[in-house]
PLY file of the C-alpha trace (Angstrom):
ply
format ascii 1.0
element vertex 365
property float x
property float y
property float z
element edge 364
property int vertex1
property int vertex2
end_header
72.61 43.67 97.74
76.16 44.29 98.39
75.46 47.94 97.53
72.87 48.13 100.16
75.48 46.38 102.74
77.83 48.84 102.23
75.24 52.17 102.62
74.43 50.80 105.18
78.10 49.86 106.42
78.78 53.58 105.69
76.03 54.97 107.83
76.93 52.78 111.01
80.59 54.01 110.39
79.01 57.50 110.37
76.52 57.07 113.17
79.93 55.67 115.31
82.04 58.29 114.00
78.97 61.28 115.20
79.19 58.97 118.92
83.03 59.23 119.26
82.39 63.18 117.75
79.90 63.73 120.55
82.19 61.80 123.16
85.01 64.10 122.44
83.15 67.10 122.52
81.95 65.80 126.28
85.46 64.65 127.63
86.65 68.32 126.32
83.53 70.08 127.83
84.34 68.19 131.07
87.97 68.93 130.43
87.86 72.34 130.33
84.97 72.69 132.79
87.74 71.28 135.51
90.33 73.38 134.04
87.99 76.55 134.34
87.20 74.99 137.91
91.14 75.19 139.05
91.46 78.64 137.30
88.65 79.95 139.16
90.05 77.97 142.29
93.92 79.25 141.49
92.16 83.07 141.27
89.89 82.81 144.29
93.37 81.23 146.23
95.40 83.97 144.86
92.80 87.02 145.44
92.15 85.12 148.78
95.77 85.52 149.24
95.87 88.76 148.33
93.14 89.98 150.50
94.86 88.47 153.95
98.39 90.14 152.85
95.87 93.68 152.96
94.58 93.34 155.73
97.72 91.94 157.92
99.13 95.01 156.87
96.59 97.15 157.77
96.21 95.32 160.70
99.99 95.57 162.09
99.75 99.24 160.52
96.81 99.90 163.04
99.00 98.14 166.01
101.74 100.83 165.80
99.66 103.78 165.01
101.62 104.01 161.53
101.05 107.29 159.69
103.19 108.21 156.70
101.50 111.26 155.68
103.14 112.67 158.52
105.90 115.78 159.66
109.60 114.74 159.84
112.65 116.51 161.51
114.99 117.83 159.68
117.60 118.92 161.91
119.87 122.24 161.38
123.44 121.79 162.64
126.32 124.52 163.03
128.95 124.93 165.26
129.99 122.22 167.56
133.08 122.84 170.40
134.70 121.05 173.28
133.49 123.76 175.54
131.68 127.21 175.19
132.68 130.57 175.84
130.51 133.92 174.43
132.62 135.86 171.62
131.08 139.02 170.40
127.40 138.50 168.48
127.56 134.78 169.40
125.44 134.24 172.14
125.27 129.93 171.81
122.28 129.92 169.82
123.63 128.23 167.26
126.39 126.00 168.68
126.19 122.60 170.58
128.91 121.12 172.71
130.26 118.10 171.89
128.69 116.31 175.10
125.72 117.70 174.74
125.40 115.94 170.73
125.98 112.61 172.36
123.62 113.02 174.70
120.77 114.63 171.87
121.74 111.05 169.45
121.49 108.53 172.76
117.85 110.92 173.23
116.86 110.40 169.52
117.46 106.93 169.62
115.88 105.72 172.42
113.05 107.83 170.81
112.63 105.54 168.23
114.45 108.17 165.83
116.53 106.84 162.42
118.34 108.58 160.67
117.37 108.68 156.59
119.48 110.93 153.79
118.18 113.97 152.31
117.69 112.40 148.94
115.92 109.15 150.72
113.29 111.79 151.68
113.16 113.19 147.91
112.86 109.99 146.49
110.19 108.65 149.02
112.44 105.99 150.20
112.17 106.49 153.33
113.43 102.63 154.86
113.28 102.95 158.57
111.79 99.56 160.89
108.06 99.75 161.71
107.15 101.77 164.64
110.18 104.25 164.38
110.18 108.01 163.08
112.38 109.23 160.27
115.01 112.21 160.70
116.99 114.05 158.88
120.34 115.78 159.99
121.99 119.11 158.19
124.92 121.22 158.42
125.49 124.29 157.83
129.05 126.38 156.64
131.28 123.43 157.02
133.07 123.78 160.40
135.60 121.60 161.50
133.69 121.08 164.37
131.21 119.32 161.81
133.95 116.95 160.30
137.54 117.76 160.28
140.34 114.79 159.57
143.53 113.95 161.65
146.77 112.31 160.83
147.32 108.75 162.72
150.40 106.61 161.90
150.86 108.68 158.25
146.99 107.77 157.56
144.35 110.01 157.48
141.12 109.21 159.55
137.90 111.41 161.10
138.85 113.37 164.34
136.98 112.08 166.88
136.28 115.51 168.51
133.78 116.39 165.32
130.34 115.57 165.06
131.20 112.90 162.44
133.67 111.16 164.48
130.68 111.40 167.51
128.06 109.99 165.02
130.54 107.23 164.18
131.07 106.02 167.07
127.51 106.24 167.96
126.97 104.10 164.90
129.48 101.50 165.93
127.42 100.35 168.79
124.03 101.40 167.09
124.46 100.79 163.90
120.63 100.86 163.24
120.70 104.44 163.53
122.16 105.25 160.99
124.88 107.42 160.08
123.89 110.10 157.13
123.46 113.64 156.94
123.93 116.52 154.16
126.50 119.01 155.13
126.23 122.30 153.05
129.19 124.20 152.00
130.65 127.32 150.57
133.81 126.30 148.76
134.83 129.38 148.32
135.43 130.17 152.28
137.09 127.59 154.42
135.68 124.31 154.47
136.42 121.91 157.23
139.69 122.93 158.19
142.18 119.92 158.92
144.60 117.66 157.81
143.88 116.84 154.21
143.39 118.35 151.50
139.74 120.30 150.19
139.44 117.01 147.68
140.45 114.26 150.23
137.84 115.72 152.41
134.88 116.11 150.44
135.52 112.36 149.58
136.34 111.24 152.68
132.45 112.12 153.37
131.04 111.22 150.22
132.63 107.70 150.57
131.55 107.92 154.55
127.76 107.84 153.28
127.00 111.44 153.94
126.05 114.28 151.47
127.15 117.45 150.27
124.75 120.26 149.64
125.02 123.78 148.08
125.22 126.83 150.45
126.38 129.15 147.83
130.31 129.73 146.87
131.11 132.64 149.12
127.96 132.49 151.69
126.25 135.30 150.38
122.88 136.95 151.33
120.34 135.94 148.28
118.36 138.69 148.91
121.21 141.34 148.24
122.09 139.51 144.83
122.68 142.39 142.40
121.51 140.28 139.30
120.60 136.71 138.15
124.40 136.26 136.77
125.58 137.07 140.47
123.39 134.49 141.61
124.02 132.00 139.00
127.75 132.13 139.81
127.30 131.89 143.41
124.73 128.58 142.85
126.37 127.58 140.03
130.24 128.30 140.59
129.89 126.17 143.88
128.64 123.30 141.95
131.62 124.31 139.54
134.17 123.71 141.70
132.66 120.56 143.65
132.70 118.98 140.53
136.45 120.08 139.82
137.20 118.45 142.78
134.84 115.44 143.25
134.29 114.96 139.06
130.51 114.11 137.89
129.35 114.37 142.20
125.93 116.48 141.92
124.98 119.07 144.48
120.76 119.11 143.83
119.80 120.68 147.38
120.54 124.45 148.71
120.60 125.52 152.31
119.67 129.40 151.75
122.58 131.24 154.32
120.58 133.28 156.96
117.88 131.84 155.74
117.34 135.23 152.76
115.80 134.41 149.60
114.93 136.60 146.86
111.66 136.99 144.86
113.25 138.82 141.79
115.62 136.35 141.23
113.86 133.30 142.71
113.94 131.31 139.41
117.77 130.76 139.77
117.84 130.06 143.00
116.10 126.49 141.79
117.98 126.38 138.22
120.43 128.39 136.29
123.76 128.04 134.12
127.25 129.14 135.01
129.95 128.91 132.60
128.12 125.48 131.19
127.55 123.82 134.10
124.09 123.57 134.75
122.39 123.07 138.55
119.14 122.04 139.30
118.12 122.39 143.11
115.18 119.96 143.57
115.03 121.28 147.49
115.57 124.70 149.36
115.74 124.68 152.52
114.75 127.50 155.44
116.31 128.17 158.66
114.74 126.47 161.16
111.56 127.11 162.50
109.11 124.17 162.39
109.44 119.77 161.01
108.71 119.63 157.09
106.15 117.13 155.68
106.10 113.47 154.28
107.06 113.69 150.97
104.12 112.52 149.69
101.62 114.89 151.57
99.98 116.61 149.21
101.01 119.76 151.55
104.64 119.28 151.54
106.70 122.20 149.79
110.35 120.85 148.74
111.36 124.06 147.61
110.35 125.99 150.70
111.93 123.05 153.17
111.09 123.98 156.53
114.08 122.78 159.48
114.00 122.38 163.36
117.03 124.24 165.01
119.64 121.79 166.78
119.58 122.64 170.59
122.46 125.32 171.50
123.99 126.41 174.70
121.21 129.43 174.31
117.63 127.45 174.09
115.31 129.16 172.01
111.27 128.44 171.78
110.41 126.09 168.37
114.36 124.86 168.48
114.86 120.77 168.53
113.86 120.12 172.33
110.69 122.38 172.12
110.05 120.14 169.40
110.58 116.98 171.56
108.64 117.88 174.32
105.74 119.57 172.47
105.15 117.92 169.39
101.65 116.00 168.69
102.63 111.87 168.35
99.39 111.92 166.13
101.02 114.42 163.79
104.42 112.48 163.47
105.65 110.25 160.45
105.52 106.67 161.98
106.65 104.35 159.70
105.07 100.78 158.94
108.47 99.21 158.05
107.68 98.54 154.32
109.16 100.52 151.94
106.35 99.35 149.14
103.75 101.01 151.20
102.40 103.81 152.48
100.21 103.45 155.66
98.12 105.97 157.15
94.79 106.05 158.99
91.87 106.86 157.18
90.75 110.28 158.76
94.28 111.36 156.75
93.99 109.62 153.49
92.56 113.51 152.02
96.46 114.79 153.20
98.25 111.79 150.65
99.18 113.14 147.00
98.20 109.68 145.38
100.83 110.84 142.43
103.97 111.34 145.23
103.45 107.33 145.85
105.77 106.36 142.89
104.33 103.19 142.90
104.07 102.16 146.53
100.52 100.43 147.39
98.44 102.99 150.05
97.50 101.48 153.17
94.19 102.61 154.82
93.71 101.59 158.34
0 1
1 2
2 3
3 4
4 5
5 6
6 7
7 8
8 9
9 10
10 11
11 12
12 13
13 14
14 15
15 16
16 17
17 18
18 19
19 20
20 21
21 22
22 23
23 24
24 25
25 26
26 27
27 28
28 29
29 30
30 31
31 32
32 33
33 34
34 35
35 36
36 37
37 38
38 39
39 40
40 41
41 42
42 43
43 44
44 45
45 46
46 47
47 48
48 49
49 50
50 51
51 52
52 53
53 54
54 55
55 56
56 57
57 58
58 59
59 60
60 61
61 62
62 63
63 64
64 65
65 66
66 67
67 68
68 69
69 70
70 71
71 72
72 73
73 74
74 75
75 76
76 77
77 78
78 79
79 80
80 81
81 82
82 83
83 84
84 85
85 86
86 87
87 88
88 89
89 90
90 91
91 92
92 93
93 94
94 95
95 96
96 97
97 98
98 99
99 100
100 101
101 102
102 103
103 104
104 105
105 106
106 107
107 108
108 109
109 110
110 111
111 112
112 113
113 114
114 115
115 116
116 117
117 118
118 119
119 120
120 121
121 122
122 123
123 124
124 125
125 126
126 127
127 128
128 129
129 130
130 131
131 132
132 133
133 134
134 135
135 136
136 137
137 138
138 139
139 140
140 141
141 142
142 143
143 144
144 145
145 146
146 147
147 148
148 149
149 150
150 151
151 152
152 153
153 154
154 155
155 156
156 157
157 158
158 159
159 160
160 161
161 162
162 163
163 164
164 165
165 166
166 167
167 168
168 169
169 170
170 171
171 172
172 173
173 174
174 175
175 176
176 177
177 178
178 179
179 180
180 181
181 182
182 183
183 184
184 185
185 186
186 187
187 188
188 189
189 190
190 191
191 192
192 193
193 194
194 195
195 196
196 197
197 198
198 199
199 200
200 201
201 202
202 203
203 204
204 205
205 206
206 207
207 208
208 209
209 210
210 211
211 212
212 213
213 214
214 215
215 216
216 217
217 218
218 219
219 220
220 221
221 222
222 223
223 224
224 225
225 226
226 227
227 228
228 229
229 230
230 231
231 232
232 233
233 234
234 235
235 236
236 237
237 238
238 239
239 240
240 241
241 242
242 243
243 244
244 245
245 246
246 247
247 248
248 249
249 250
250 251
251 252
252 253
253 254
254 255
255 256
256 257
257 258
258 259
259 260
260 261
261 262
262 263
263 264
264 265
265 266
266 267
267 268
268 269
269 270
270 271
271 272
272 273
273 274
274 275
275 276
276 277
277 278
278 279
279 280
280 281
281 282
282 283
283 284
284 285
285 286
286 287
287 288
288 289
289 290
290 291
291 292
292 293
293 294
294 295
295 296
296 297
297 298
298 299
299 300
300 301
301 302
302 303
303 304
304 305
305 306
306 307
307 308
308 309
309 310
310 311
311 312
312 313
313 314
314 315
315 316
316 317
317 318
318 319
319 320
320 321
321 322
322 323
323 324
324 325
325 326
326 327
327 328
328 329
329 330
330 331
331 332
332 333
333 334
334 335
335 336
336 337
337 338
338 339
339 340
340 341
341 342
342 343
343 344
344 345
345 346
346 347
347 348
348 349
349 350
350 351
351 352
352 353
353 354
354 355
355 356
356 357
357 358
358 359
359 360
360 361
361 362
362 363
363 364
């Protein structure tokens, strides 16, 4: 009898033991039920989230007309004076007064113009506020009407009656302008002639913000190079002797002078070797004729940079005004403000190189 009593004490502890089994497996069903519930919730809030961030951003990229697959200026500078006066060949082409370049930043800024760096442009960070048009400023053979340096009280400082000392100023009261620009040089002719010495100036820029670009040692016409060693020593003994002077800086863009290039010896015009140092030119750039193209348009040719022409005394068709006064708004870069993006309207999204966006998100409005 007891033996029965405790079967059947061993079966009710097994029938309970199944009910508490089956009552855990429900609370954890319902458990992870709700849990699944919140995920589900936490996803459709964060996708939800997700989806509103898209479309504010397409919709404020649709507000201001944003297009980043668009042309950008790039600006060629040379000779800037006090006052003109015709000497020989030089018929003012080429060479702005100093007046005249105050007037030309006041006109690009109130144009909704900033100023970005040549490498911002090669690295698509291009970080200008939304609504406003990139551009990029060059100069050419180093004048001292570019960026010369006077003596004050036994220190040295930027003359104001140079294009730097202009552009600093300028930057002083509009400091969301910018101030940035690659000058290109030929270290082997006179370079910004001043107080100072070669080093002190080069760094004086460098530590200003601006660049320094490649423009060949002695100025020479590419297309008359003899040989790939006499190009490779022009390219290459520039970079040489910038990095004598300013140790470990990089030169990696080249101004072509009068705008010759050569097909023989094009390969070292982008790369070569002289006496073990090494250059690598990730942009060439023309004489000016026409804006180049967003950097990530699928069009855009780094190594055949198209420039505008700065206005000179001597206006000439397809120079910087022209450009101002003719140019298509539709066919301009207008930026969205957000440097993780890339906003353009749909009709263009066949122009965008979806390999140039390094990892920015493409914005189709």
């Amino acid at each position: 009898m007891n033996r029965i009593n405790r079967q059947i004490s061993k079966q009710d502890n097994a029938d309970q033991r199944q009910q508490i089994y089956n009552k855990n497996l429900t609370g954890i069903s319902y458990v992870n039920t709700y849990r699944n519930k919140q995920t589900n919730t936490l996803k459709d809030t964060h996708d939800s989230g997700l989806q509103n961030d898209e479309n504010k951003r397409k919709n404020r990229a649709a507000d201001i007309k944003a297009n980043e697959s668009g042309k950008i200026m790039v600006v060629m500078f040379h000779n800037f004076v006090e006052k003109f006066s015709s000497k020989g060949s030089d018929d003012g082409q080429y060479t702005i007064t100093f007046d005249r370049f105050r007037e030309l930043l006041q006109t690009l800024y109130d144009r909704k113009y900033r100023l970005i760096s040549m490498r911002d442009y090669l690295n698509n960070n291009i970080t200008v506020p939304e609504g406003c048009k990139p551009i990029i400023f060059t100069f050419d053979d180093a004048s001292p009407g570019q960026f010369s340096l006077v003596e004050q009280n036994g220190n040295l400082m930027i003359n104001p009656k140079s294009a730097v000392g202009i552009m600093d100023e300028f930057y002083s009261i509009h400091p969301d302008f910018g101030i940035k620009g690659t000058f290109y040089v030929s270290l082997g002719k006179s370079t910004f002639e001043g107080r100072g010495t070669l080093e002190e100036r080069l760094k004086y820029l460098i530590n200003k913000g601006f660049e320094i670009g490649n423009h060949t040692l002695n100025h020479i016409d590419i297309s008359r190079a003899g040989s790939g060693y006499e190009l490779q020593k022009e390219i290459g003994g520039n970079q040489k002797m910038i990095s004598e002077l300013v140790p470990g800086y990089i030169m990696d863009t080249l101004a072509l002078p009068f705008g010759a290039s050569s097909d023989v010896n094009k390969d070292y015009i982008i790369s070569g070797n002289y006496e073990g140092v090494e250059y690598q030119n990730r942009a060439i750039l023309l004489v000016g004729s026409e804006p180049t193209l967003s950097p990530v348009n699928k069009y855009s040719t780094p190594l055949s940079m198209s420039r505008v022409r700065a206005p000179g005394i001597n206006p000439v068709q397809y120079d910087l005004d022209w450009w101002l006064k003719n140019i298509n708004p539709d066919e301009e870069y207008i930026s969205d403000g957000d440097p993780d993006t890339v906003a353009v309207p749909k009709a263009k999204e066949e122009l965008i190189d979806k390999n140039k966006l390094q990892g920015k998100t493409l914005i189709l409005w």
